[in-house]
C-alpha positions in Angstrom: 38.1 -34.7 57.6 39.6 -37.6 59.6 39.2 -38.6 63.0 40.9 -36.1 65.7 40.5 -38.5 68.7 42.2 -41.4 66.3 45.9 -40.9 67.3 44.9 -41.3 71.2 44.0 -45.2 70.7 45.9 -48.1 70.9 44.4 -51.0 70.9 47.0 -52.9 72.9 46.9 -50.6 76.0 43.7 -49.5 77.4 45.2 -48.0 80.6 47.6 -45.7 78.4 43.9 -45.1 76.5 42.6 -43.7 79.4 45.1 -41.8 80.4 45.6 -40.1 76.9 42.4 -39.4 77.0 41.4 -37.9 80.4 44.2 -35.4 79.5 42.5 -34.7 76.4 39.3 -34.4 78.6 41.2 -31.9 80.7 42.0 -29.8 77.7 38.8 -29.6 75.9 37.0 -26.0 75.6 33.6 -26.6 74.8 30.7 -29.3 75.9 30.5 -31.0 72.2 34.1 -31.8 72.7 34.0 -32.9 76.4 31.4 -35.0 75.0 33.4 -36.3 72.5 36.0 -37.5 74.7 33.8 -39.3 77.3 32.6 -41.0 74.5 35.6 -42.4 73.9 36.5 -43.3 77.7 32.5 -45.2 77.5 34.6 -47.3 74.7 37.7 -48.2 77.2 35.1 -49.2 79.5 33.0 -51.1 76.8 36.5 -53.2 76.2 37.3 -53.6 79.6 33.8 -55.4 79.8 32.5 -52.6 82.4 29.1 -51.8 80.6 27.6 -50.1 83.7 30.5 -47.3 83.9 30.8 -47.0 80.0 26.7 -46.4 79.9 27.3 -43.8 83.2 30.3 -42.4 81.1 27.6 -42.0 77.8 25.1 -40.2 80.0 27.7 -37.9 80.8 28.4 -37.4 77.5 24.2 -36.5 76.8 24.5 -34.5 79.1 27.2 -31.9 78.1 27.1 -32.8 74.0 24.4 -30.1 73.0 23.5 -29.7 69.5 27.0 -30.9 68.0 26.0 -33.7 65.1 29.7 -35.5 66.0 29.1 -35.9 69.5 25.5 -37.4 69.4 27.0 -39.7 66.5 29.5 -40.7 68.9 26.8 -41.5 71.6 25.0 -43.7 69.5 28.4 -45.6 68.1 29.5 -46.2 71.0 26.2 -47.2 73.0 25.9 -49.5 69.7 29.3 -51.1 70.9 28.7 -51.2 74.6 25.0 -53.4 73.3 26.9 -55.4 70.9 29.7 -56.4 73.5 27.2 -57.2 75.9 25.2 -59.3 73.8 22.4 -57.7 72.7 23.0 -57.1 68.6 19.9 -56.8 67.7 19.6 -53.3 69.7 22.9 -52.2 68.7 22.2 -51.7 65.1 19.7 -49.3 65.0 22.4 -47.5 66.9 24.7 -48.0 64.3 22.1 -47.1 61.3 21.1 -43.7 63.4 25.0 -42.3 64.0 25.7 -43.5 59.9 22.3 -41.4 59.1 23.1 -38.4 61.3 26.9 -38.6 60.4 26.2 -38.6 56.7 23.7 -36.1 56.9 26.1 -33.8 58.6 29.4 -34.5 56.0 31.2 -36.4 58.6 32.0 -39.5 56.2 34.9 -40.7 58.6 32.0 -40.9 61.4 29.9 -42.4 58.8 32.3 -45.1 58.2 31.6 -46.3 61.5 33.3 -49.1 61.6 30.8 -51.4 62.1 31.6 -54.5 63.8 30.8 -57.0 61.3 29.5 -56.9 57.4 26.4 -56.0 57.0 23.6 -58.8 57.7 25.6 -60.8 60.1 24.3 -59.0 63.1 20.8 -59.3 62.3 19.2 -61.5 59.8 16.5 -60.2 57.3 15.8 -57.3 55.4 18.9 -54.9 54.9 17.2 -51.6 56.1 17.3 -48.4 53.6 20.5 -47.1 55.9 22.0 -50.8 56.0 21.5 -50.3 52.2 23.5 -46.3 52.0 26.3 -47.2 53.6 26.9 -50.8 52.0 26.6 -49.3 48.1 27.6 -45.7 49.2 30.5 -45.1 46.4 32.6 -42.0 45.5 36.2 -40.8 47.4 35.0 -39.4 50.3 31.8 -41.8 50.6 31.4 -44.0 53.6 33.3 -47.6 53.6 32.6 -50.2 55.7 35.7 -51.2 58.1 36.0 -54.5 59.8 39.0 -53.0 61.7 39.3 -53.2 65.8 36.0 -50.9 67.2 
């Protein structure tokens, strides 16, 4: 399974982000995938450096997301970024170790992939927790891999 919210990004133009995606918004039929979206609107926020509106945008996103394993993996990526962006690392990876949990727990290995912001045991120093320690020696084709790509 791949990411369907991928092809709506580029990197190099938030403002075309958000607009891609606030017509997505528009045409989403259910709360899990309403919640999916303002996820991803929380993450042009996050870039543009406006934490308060991407955390607003994330509580939406609780709000509607019910049950659905891929929205509440989004949450937590994405609160992870907004911490991380902000300055406060230490809190974002127990974001990132909960959405790799839930995500691999539910099958979504392209969620569980993450694409945490930095190799493992440069945010935090110490102990490489039991997830830290999944997703670094997770092997097989269609096991997690760390990506060091643009979040």
């Amino acid at each position: 399974m791949t990411d369907r919210l991928r092809p709506l990004w580029d990197f190099e133009d938030l403002d075309g982000n958000e607009q891609r995606l606030r017509s997505q918004l528009d045409s989403e039929e259910t709360g899990a995938g309403r919640a999916e979206v303002l996820t991803q609107l929380a993450r042009v926020e996050g870039l543009r450096g406006d934490y308060d509106a991407s955390e607003r945008l994330l509580h939406e996103a609780e709000a509607v997301a019910g049950a659905s394993d891929v929205a509440r993996v989004r949450i937590d990526l994405e609160r992870g970024r907004k911490l991380r962006s902000s300055g406060d690392a230490d809190a974002s990876m127990a974001l990132f170790e909960a959405a790799f949990e839930r995500a691999s727990a539910a099958g979504e290995h392209y969620l569980a992939a993450a694409r945490l912001p930095s190799p493992v045991g440069e945010l935090t120093p110490g102990p490489i927790s039991p997830a830290r320690r999944k997703f670094v020696t997770a092997g097989g084709e269609s096991a997690p891999r760390l990506s060091f790509g643009t979040c």
